[in-house]
C-alpha positions in Angstrom: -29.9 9.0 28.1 -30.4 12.0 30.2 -28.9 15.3 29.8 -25.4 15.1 31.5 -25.3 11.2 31.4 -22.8 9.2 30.0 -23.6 5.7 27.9 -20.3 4.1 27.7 -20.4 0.8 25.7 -17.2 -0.5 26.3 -15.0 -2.4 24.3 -17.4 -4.8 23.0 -20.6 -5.3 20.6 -23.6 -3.6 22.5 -26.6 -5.9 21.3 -30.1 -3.3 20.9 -32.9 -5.3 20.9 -35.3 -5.0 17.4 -37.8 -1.9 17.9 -35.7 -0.7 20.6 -34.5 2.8 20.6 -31.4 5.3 22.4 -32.8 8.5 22.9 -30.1 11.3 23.3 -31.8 14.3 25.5 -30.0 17.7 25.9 -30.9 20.9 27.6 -29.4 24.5 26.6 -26.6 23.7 28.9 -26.0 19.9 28.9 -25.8 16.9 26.4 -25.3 13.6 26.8 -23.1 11.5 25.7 -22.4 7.9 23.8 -18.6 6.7 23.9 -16.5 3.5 24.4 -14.8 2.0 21.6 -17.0 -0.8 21.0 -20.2 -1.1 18.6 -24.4 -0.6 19.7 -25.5 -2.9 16.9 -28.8 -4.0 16.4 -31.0 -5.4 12.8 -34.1 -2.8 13.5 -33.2 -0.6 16.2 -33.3 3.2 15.9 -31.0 6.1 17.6 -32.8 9.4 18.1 -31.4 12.7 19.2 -33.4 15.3 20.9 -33.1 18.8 22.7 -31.9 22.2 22.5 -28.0 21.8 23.6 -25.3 19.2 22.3 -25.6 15.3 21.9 -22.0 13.4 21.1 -22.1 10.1 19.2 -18.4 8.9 20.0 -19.5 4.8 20.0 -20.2 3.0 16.6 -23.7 2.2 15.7 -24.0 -1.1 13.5 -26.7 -2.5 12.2 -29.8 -1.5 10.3 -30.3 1.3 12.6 -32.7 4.1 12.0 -30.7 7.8 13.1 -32.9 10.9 13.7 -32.3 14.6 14.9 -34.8 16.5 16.1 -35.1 19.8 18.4 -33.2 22.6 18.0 -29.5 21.1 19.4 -26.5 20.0 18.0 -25.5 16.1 17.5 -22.2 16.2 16.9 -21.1 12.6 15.0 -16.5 12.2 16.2 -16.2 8.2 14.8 -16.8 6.3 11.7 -20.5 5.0 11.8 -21.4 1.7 10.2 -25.3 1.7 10.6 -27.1 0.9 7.0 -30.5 2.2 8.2 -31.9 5.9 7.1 -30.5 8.8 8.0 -33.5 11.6 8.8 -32.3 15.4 10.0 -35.7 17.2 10.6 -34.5 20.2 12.6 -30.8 20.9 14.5 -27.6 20.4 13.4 -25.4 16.9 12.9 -22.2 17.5 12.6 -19.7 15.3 11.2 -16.3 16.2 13.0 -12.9 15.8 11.9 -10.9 17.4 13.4 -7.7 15.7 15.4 -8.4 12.4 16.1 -12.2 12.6 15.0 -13.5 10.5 12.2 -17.8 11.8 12.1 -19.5 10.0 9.0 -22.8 9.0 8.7 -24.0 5.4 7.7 -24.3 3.9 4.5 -27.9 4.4 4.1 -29.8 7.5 2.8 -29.6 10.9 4.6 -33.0 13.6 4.1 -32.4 17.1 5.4 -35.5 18.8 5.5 -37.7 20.6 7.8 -35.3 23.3 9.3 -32.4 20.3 10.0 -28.8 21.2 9.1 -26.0 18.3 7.9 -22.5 20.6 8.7 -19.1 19.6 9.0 -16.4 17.8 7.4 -16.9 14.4 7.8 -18.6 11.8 5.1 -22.3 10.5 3.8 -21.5 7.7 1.8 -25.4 7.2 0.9 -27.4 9.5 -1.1 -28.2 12.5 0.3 -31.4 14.4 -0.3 -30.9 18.7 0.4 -35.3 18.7 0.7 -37.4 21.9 1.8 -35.7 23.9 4.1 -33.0 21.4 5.0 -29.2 23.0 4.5 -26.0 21.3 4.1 -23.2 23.5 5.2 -19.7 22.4 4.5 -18.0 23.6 7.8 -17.2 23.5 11.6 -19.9 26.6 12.1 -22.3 27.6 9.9 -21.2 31.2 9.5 -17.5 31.1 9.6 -15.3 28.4 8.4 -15.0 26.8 5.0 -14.6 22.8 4.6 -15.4 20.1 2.7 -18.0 17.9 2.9 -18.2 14.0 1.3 -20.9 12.7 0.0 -21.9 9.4 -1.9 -24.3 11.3 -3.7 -26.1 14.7 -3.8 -30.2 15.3 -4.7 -30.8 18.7 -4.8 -34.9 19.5 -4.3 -36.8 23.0 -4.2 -36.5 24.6 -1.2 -33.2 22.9 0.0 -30.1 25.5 0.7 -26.6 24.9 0.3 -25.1 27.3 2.8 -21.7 28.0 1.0 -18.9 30.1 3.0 -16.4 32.1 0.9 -13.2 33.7 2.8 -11.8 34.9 0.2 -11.6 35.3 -3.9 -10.9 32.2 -5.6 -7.7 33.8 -6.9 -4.6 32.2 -5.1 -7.5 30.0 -2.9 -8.2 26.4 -2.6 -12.0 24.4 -2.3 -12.7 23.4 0.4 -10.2 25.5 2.4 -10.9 29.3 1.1 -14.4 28.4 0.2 -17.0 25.7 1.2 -16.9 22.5 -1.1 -19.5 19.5 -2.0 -17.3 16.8 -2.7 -19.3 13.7 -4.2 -18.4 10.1 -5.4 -21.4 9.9 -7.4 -23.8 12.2 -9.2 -25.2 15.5 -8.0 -29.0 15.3 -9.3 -30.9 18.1 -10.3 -33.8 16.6 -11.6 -35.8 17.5 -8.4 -36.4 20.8 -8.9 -39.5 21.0 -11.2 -41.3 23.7 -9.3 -39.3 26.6 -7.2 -35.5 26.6 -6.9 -32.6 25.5 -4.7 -31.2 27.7 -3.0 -27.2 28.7 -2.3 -26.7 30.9 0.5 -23.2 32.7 0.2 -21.7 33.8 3.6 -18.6 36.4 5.0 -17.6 37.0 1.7 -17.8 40.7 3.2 -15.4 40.2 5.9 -13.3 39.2 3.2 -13.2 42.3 0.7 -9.7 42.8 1.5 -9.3 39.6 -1.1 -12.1 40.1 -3.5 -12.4 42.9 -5.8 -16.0 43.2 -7.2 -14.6 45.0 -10.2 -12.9 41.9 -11.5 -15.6 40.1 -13.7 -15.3 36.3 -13.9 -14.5 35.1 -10.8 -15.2 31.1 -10.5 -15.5 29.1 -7.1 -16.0 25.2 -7.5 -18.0 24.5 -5.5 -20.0 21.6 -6.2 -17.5 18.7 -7.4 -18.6 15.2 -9.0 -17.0 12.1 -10.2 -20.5 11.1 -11.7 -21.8 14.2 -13.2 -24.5 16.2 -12.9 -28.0 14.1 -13.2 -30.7 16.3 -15.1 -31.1 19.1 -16.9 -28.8 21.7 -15.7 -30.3 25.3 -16.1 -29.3 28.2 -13.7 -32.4 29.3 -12.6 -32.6 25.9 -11.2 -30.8 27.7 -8.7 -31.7 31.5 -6.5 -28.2 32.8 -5.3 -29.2 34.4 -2.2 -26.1 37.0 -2.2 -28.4 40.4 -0.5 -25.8 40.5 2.6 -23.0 41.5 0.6 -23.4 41.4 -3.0 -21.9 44.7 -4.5 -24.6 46.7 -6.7 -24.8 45.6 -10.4 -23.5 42.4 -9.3 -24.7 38.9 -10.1 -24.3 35.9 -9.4 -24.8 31.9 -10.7 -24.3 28.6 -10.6 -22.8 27.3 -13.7 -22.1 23.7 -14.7 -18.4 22.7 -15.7 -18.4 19.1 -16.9 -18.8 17.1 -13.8 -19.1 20.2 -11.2 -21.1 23.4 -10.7 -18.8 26.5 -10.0 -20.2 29.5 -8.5 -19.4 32.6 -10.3 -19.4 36.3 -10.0 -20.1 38.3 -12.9 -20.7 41.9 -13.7 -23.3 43.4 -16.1 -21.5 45.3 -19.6 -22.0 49.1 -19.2 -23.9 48.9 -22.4 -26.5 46.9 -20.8 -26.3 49.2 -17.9 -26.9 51.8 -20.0 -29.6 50.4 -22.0 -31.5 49.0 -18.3 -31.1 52.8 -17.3 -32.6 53.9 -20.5 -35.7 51.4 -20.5 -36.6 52.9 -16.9 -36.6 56.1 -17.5 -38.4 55.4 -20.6 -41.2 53.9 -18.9 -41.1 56.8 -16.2 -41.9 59.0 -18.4 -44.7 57.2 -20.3 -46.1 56.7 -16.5 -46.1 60.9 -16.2 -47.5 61.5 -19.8 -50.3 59.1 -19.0 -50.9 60.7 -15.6 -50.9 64.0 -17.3 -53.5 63.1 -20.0 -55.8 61.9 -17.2 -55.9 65.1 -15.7 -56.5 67.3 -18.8 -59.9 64.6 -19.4 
């Protein structure tokens, strides 16, 4: 389908023949588009979407379909998909859209995010859905300035993946998925993945938001990963690196923490007495540094 083109199935079932596949092509400026209110179905047939500007997937794909993003656009998902085939997102954004009429989810079959592909949005993934090496999930309309929630059937955290996480304001008073971005999963989040590195969760705007948030408070707790299923694995946070250098006040820190089924993020802030004893052990070793450098010269 051709930048600026329009596929429109219809009303009815849209029959695409076995090792067929729709290529959506965009440009910086124009996307194409599938609508109609009818299904593409097919029982090994793939969709692809390619290009640098916006694909739209209003139509139903059905079937064991294959769905792939790649380039550096956007394919935005606005109906409830019924495709059981894989789900890969190697670079670009799907986004799952909600909002008025819209109804974006993914099919039933297993989503991977890696490469530098984004899943965003507030839609649903009802499979299992792997966060891999450099893949995000981002539970919003934009990736740097709205909070949402985002379903999935299952979550598989892996080393490298990020978990782009959007905080408007201090959990006081605020709601998941609302005031702050929230995993919402029917199964288990699994950590087992992460044997080597970490997983990383990349906090966002929190500092257009001081006006809510005082860094003084200690103990501050944003759910932000919640399970029916539990967490899979051996939960240990420095499983996870909290990538808070935009904004993090100094002295502050930091972490995941499990809580039963969910992992909450939370803010903490060092006690003066370890402070005091960190600025003690530095200046200790500052001056053993100059008393060695000093005895080198005398020799």
């Amino acid at each position: 389908i051709a930048p600026n083109a329009v596929l429109d199935v219809g009303s009815t079932a849209q029959s695409l023949a076995s090792g067929h596949t729709i290529t959506a092509s965009s440009t910086a400026t124009q996307g194409s588009t599938i609508t109609g209110s009818g299904t593409i179905t097919s029982v090994a047939g793939s969709f692809v979407a390619v290009g640098s500007g916006t694909n739209t997937l209003a139509a139903v794909l059905e079937g064991n379909i294959a769905v792939s993003q790649s380039g550096t656009g956007t394919l935005k998902v606005l109906s409830t998909q019924l495709y059981t085939g894989l789900t890969n997102i190697a670079s670009g954004n799907v986004e799952l859209v909600t909002s008025g009429t819209f109804s974006g989810s993914l099919g039933s079959g297993a989503v991977t995010i890696t490469g530098s592909g984004t899943l965003l949005g507030t839609g649903t993934a009802s499979g299992a859905v792997t966060i891999a090496s450099g893949g995000i999930i981002a539970p919003s309309n934009t990736t740097a300035t709205t909070a949402g929630t985002l379903h999935l059937g299952s979550a598989i955290f892996a080393p490298g993946g990020i978990y782009s996480l959007n905080l408007t304001q201090a959990p006081a008073g605020g709601t998941p998925g609302i005031n702050w971005s929230k995993l919402s999963v029917t199964g288990s989040a699994d950590v087992n993945g992460i044997t080597t590195g970490q997983f990383t969760i990349k906090l966002n705007t929190l500092v257009d938001s001081r006006g809510t948030f005082d860094p003084s408070v200690p103990n501050q707790v944003w759910a932000s990963v919640v399970t029916s299923g539990g967490i899979a694995g051996s939960f240990a946070s420095d499983l996870f690196n909290i990538d808070s250098s935009s904004f993090a006040p100094a002295g502050s820190v930091f972490q995941l923490q499990q809580d039963g089924n969910n992992l909450d993020l939370v803010y903490t802030i060092p006690e003066p007495s370890t402070v005091v004893l960190l600025a003690g052990l530095a200046a200790l070793s500052l001056a053993v540094v100059r008393r060695r450098r000093q005895g080198a010269a005398r020799e």
